[in-house]
N, CA, C and O of each residue as an XYZ file, in Angstrom:
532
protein
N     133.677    148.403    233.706
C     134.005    149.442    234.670
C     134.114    150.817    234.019
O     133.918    151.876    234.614
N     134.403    150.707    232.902
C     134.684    151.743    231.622
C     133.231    152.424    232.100
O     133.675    153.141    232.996
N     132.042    152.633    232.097
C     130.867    152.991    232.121
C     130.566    153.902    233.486
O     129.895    154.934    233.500
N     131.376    153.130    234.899
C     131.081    153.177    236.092
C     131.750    154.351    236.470
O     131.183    155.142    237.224
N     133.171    154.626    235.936
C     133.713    155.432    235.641
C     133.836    156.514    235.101
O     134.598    157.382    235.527
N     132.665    156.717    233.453
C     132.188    157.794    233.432
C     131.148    158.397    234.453
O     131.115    159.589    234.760
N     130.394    157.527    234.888
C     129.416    158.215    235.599
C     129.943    158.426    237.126
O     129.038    158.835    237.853
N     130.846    158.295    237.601
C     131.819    158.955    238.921
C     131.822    160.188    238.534
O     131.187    161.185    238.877
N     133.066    159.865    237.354
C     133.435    161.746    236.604
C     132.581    163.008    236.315
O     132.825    164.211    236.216
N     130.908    161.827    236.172
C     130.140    163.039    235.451
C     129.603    163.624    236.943
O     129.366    164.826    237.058
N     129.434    162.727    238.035
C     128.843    162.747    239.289
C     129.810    163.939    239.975
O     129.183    164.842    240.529
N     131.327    164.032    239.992
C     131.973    164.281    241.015
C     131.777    166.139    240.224
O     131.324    167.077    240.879
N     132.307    166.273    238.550
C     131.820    167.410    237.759
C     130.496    168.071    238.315
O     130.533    169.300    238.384
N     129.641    167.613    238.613
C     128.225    167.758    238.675
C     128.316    168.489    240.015
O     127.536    169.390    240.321
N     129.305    168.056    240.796
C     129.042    168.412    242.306
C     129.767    169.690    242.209
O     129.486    170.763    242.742
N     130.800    169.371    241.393
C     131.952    170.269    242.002
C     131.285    171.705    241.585
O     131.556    172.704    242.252
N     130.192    171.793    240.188
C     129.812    172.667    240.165
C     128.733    173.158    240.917
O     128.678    174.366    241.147
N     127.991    172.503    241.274
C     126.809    172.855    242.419
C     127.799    173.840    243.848
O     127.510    174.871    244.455
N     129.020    172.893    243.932
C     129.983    173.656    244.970
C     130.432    175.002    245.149
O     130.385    175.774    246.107
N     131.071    175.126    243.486
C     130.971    176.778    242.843
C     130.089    177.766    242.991
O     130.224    178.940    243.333
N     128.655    176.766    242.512
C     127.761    177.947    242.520
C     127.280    178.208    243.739
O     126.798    179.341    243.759
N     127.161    177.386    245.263
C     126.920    178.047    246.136
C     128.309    178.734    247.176
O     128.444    178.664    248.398
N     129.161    179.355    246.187
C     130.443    179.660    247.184
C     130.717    180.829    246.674
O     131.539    181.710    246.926
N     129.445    180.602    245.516
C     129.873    182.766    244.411
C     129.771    183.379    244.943
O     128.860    182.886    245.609
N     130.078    184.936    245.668
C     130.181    185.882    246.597
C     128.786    186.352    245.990
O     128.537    186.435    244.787
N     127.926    186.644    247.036
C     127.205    187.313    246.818
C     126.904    188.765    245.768
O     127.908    189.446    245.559
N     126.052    189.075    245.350
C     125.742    190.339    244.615
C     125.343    191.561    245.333
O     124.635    191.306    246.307
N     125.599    192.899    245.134
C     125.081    193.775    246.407
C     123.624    193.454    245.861
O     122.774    193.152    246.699
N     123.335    193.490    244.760
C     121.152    193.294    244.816
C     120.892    192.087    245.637
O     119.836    192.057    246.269
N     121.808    190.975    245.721
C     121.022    190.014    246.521
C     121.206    190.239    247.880
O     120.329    190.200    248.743
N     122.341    190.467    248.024
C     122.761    191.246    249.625
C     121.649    191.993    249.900
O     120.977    191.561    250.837
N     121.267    192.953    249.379
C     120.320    193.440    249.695
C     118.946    192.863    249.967
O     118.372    193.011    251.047
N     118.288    191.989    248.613
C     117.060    191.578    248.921
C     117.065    190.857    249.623
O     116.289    191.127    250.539
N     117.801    189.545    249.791
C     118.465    188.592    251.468
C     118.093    189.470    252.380
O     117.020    189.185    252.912
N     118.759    190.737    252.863
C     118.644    190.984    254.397
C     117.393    191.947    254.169
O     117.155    192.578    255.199
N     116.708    192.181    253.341
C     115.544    192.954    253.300
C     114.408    191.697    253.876
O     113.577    191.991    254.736
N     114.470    190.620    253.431
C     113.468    189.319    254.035
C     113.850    189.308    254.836
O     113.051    189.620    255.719
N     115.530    188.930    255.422
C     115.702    188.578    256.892
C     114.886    189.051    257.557
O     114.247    188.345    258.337
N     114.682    190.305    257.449
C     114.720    191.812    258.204
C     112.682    191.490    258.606
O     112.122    191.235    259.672
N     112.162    191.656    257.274
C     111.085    191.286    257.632
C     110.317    190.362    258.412
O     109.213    190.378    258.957
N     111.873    189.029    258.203
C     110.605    188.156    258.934
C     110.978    187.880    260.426
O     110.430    187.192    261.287
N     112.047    188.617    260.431
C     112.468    188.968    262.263
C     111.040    189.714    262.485
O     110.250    189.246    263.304
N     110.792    190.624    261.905
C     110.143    191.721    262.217
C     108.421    190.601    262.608
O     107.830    190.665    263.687
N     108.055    189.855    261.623
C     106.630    189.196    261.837
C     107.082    188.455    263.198
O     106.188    188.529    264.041
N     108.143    187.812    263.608
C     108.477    186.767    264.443
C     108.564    187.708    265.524
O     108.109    187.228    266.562
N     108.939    188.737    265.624
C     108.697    189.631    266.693
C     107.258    190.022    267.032
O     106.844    190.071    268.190
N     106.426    190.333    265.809
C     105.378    190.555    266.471
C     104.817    189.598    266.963
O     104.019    189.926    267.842
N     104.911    188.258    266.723
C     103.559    187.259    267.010
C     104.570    186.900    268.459
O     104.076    186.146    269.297
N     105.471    187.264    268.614
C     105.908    186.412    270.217
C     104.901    186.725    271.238
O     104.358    187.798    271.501
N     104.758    185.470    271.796
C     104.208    186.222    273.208
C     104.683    187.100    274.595
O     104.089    187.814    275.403
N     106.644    186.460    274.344
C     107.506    187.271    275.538
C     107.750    188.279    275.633
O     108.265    188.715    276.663
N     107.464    189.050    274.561
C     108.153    190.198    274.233
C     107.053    191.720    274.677
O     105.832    191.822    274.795
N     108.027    192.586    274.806
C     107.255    193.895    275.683
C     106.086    194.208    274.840
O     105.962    193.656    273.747
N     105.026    195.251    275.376
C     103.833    195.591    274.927
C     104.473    196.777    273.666
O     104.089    196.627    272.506
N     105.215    197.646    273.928
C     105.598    198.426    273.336
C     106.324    198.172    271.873
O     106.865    199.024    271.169
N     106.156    196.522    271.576
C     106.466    196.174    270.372
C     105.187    196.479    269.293
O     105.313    196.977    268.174
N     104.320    196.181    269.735
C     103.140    196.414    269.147
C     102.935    197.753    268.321
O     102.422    197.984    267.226
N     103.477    198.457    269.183
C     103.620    200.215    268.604
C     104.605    200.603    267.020
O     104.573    201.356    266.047
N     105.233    199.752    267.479
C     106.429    200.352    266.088
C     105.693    200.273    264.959
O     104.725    199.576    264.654
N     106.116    200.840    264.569
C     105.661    201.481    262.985
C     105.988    199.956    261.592
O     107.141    199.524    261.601
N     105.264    199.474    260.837
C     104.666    198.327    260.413
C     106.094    198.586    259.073
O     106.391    199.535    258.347
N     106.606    197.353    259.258
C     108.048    197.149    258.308
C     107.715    196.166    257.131
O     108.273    195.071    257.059
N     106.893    196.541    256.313
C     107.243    195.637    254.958
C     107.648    196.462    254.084
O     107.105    197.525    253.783
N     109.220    195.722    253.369
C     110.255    196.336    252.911
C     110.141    195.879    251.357
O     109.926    194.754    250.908
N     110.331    196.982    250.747
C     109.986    196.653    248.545
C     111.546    197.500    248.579
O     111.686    198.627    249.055
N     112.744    196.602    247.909
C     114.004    197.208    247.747
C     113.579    198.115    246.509
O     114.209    199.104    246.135
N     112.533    197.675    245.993
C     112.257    198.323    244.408
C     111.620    199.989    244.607
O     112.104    200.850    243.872
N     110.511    200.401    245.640
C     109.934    201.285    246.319
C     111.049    202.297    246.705
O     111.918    201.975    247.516
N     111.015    203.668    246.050
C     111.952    204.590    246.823
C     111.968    204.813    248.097
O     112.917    205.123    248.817
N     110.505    204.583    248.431
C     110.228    205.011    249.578
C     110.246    204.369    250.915
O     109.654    204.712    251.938
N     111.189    203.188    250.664
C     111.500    202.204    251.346
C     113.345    202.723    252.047
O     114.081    201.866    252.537
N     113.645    203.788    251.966
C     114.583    204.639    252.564
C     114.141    205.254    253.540
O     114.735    205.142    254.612
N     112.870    206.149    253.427
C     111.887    206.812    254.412
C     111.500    206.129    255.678
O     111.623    206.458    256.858
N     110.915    204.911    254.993
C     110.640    203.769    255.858
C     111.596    203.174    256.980
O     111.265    203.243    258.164
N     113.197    202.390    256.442
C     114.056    202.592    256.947
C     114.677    203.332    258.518
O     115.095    203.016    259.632
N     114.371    204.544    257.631
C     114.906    205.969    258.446
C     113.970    206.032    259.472
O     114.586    206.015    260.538
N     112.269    206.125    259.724
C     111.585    206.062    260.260
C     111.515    205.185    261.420
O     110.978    205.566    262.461
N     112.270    203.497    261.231
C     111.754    202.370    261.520
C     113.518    202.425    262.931
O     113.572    201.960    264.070
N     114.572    203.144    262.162
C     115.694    203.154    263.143
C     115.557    204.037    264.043
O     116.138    203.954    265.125
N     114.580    205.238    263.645
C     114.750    206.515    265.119
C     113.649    206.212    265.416
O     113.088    207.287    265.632
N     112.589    205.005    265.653
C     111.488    205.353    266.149
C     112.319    205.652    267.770
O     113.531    205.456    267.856
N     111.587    206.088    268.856
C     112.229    206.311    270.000
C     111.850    205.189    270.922
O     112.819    204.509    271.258
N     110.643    204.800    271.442
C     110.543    203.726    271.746
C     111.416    201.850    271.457
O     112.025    201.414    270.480
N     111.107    201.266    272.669
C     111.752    200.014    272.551
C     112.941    199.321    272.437
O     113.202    198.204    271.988
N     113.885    200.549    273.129
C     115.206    200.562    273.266
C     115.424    199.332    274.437
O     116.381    198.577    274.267
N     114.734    199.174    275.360
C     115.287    198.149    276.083
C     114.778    196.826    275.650
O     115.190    195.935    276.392
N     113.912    196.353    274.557
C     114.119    195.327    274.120
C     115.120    194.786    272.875
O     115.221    195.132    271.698
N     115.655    194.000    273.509
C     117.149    193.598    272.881
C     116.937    192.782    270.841
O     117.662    192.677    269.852
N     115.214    192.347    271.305
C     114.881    191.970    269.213
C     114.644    193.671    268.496
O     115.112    194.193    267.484
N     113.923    194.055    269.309
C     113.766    195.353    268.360
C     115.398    195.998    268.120
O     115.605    196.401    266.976
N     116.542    196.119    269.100
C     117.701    196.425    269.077
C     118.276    195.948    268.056
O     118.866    196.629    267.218
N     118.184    195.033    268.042
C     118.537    194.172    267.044
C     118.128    194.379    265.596
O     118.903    194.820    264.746
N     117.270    194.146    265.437
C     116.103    194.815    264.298
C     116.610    196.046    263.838
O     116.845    196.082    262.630
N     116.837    197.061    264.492
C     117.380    198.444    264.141
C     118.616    198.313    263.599
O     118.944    199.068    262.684
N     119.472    197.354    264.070
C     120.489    197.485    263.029
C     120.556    196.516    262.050
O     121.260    196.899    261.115
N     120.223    195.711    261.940
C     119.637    195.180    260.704
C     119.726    196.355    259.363
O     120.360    196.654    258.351
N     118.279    196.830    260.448
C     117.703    198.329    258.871
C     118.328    199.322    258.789
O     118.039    200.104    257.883
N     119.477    199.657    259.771
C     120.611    200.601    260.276
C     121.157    199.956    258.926
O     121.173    200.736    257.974
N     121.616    198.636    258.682
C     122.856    198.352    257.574
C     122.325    198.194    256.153
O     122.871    198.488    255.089
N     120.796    197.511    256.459
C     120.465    197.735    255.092
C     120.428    199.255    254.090
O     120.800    199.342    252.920
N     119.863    200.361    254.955
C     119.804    201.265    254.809
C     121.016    202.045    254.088
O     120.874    202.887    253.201
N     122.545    201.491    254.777
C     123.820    202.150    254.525
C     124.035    201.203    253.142
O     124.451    201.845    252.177
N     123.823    199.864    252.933
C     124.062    199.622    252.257
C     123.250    200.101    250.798
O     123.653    199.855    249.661
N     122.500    200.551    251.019
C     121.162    200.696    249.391
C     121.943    202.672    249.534
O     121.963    203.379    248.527
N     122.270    202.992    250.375
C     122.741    204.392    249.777
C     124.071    204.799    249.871
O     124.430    205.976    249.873
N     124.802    203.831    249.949
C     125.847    204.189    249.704
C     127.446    202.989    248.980
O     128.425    203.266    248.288
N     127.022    201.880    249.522
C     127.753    200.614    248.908
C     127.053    200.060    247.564
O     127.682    199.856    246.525
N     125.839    199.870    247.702
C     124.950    199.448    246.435
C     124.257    200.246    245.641
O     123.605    199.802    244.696
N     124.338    201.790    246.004
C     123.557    202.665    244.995
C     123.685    202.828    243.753
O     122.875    203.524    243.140
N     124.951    202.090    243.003
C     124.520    201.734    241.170
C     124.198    200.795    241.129
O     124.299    200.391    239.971
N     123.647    199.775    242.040
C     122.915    198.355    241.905
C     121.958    198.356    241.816
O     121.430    197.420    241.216
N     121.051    199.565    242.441
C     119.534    199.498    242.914
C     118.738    200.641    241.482
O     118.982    201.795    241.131
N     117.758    199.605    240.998
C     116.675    200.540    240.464
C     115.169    200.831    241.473
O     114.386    200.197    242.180
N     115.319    201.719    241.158
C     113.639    201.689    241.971
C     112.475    202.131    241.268
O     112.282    203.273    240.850
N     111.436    200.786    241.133
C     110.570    200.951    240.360
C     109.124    201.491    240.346
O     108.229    201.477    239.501
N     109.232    201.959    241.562
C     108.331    202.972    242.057
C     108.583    204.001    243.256
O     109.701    203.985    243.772
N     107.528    204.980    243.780
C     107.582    205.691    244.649
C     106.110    205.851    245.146
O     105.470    206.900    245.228
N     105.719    204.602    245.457
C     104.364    204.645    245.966
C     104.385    204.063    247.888
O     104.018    203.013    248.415
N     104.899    205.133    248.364
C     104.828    205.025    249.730
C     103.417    204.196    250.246
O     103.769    203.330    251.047
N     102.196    204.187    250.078
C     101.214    203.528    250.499
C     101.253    202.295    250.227
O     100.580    201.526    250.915
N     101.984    201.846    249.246
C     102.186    200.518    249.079
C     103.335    199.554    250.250
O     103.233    198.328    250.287
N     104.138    200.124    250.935
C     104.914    199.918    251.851
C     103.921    199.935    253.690
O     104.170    199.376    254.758
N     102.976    200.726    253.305
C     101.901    200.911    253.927
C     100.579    200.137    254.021
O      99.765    200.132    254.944
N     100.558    199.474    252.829
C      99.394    198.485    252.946
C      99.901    197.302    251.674
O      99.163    197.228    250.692
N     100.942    196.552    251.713
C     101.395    195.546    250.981
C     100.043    195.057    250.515
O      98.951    195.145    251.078
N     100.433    194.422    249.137
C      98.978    193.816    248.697
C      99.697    192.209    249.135
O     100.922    192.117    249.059
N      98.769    190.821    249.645
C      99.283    190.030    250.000
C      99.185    189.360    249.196
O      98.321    189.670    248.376
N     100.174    187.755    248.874
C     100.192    187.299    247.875
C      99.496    186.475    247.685
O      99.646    185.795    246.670
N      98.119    186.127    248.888
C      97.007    185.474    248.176
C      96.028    185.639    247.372
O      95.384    184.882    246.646
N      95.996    187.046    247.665
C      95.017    188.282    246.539
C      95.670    188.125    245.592
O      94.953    187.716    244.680
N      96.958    188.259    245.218
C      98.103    188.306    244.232
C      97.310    187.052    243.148
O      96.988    187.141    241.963
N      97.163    185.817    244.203
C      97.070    184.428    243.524
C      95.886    183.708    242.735
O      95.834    182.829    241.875
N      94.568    184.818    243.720
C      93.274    184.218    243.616
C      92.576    184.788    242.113
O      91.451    184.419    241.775
C-alpha cells in the first residue's frame, strides 16, 4: 500500500498545482490580449450572422495587433463609428473596445510594448495560412 500511497500524494500535489495555476489572477498583458481575441472573434461571428442588420456590413474591419500602435486609432475609430446603434452585438462590441481601449492607456500602459506602427497592417492582416505555406 506503501507505493499506492505515494502515488495518491504525487496525484493529489499534481492537481493541487494545476489548481494554482489556473486561479493566478490574470496579467494586464494577458487581460489585454484575452479580450483583444474575444473582441475579434465577436467581431467575425457578427459578420457571418445571417440575423443581423445590413448596416453591420459597413463598420470599419477590426483586426486587433496589441503590439501595433496603431491599434488605439483603430479602437477609437471602431467606438465612434456612428452607425449601428440599434443593434444590440455591435453595442456590445463597442464596449468591449470602449474597455480594451481604457485599459492599454491607462491601467496597462507600463505593460504594453508596441512593436510597430504600421497602420496598414491592422488594415490588411497577413493570414496565418500565408504565414504557414
Amino acid at each position: 500500500t506503501l507505493p499506492t500511497m505515494k502515488m495518491l500524494l504525487s496525484l493529489i500535489a499534481l492537481l493541487s498545482a494545476a489548481l494554482l495555476a489556473n486561479t493566478a489572477p490574470p496579467t494586464c498583458y494577458s487581460r489585454m490580449l484575452s479580450l483583444s481575441k474575444e473582441i475579434m472573434e465577436s467581431f467575425k461571428e457578427l459578420q457571418t450572422s445571417k440575423a443581423v442588420d445590413s448596416c453591420v456590413e459597413m463598420l470599419p474591419r477590426l483586426y486587433l495587433d496589441i503590439h501595433n500602435y496603431c491599434v488605439l486609432a483603430k479602437l477609437r475609430d471602431f467606438v465612434a463609428y456612428p452607425r449601428c446603434e440599434r443593434v444590440l452585438e455591435v453595442s456590445e462590441l463597442k464596449e468591449k473596445a470602449r474597455s480594451l481601449y481604457t485599459i492599454m492607456i491607462s491601467y496597462c500602459r507600463r505593460d504594453l510594448v508596441f512593436l510597430t506602427d504600421d497602420c496598414s497592417a491592422l488594415e490588411n492582416p497577413i493570414q496565418p495560412s500565408v504565414i504557414e505555406s
